[in-house]
N, C-alpha and C positions, 0 to 999 in steps of 0.2 A: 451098326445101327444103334440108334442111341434107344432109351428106354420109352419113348414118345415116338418109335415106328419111323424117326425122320433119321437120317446120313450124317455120321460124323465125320465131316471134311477138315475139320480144324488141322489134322495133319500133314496133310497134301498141299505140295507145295506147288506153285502156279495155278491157282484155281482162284475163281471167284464166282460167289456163290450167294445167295439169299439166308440166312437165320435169322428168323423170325421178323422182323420188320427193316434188319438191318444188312445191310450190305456188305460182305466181309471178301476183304484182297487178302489169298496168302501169297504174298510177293517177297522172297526171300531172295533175291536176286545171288548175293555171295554164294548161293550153294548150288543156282543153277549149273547143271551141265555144260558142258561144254564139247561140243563134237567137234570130230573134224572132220570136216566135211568130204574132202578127199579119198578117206578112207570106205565112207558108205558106199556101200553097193547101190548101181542105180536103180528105180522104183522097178518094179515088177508087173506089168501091165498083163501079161497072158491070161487070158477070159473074161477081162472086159470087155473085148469087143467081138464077143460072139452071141449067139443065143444062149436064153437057159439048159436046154441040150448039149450046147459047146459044138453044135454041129455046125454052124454057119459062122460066116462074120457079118458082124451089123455095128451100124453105129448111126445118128441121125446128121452127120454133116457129111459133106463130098468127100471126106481124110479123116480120120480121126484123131484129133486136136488130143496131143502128148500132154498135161500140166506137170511144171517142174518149180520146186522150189528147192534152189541153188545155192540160196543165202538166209541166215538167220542176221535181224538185225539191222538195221539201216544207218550210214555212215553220217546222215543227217541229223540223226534224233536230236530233239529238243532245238531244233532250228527252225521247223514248219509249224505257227501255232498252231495249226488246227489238229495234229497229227496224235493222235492216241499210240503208236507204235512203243513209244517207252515204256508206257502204264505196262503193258503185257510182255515184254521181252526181254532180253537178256541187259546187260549194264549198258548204260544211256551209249557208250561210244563201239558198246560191243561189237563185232561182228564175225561171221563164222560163214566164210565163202566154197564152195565146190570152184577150183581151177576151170579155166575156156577150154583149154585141150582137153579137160573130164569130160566136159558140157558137151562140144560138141560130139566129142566120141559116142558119149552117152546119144544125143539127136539122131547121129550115123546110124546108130546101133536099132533103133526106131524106126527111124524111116526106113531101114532093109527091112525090118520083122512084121511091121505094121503098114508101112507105106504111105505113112504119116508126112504127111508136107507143115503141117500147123502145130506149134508148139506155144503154151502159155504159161507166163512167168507169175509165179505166183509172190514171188520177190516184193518186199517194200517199195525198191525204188531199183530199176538197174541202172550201173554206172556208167559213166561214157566210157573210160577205161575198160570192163567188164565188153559193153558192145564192140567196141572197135577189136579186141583181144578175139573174141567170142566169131566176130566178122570173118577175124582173117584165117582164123581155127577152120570154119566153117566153109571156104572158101580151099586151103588147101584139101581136104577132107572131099570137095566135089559137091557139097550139099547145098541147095537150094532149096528155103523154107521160107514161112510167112511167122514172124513171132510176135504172140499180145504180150504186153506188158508195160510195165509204168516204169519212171524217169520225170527225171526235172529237167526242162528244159534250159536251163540256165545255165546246164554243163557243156552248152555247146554254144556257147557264145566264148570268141577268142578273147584272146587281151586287149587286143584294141575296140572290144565292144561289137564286133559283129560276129554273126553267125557263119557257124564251119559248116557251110553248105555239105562240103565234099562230104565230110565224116557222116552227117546226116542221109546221103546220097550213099555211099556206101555202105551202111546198117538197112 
């Protein structure tokens, strides 16, 4: 705390923040972290969907919808004008993925504990590679799920300018 009772941020890096009329980015990008993603353990969901007693299980949809975010980073950046994603993230081409065989192990591992059908990507963009990978993961594994999340659709247009119905039919 500085001597004016306000937060000295100026050290903290990835933050952006308000002093005094002006808007301050510490975006140090060279010094962000870097994980891998692989190696993290999957999130931890036990007691979210119970009561405040932990006595019951509740949740307000039919399943309770898993959120996963599997990837830092978007393979796009600086390709979509409208896209703020680089302002906030790792190096414009960065990226840092969780494996399909984690992924869906990880879903499997959910829909036994939880009985979870619904999962949400909280991913920039998924890639069609990613889905079709993630597909057939998911497929060996026995898993049948409904998943939200975003993608450009432009990755599933073939070389000759139409759309891969199947791939689409198949995700």
């Amino acid at each position: 705390e500085t001597k004016d009772g306000n937060v000295d941020f100026s050290g903290i890096n990835q933050i952006i923040y308000k002093a005094g009329n002006q808007i301050v980015a510490n975006l140090d990008r060279a010094s962000m972290l870097r994980a891998d993603m692989d190696t993290l353990p999957k999130p931890d969901f036990d007691g979210i969907f119970t009561d405040l007693s932990d006595d019951k299980t509740v949740h307000w949809t039919p399943t309770p919808v898993i959120s996963l975010y599997t990837e830092r980073g978007c393979k796009w950046a600086n390709v979509c004008d409208f896209c703020s994603i680089p302002w906030g993230n790792n190096m414009v081409t960065g990226t840092g993925a969780r494996s399909a065989p984690l992924v869906a192990q990880d879903m499997k591992f959910y829909q036994d504990r939880y009985g979870s059908t619904a999962f949400s990507f909280g991913n920039e963009t998924l890639s069609r590679q990613f889905m079709s990978d993630l597909t057939n993961e998911l497929d060996k594994l026995g898993v049948t799920t409904n998943i939200d999340g975003y993608t450009r659709t432009d990755q599933f247009r073939q070389k000759d300018g139409s759309i891969d119905g199947d791939l689409i039919q198949k995700v």
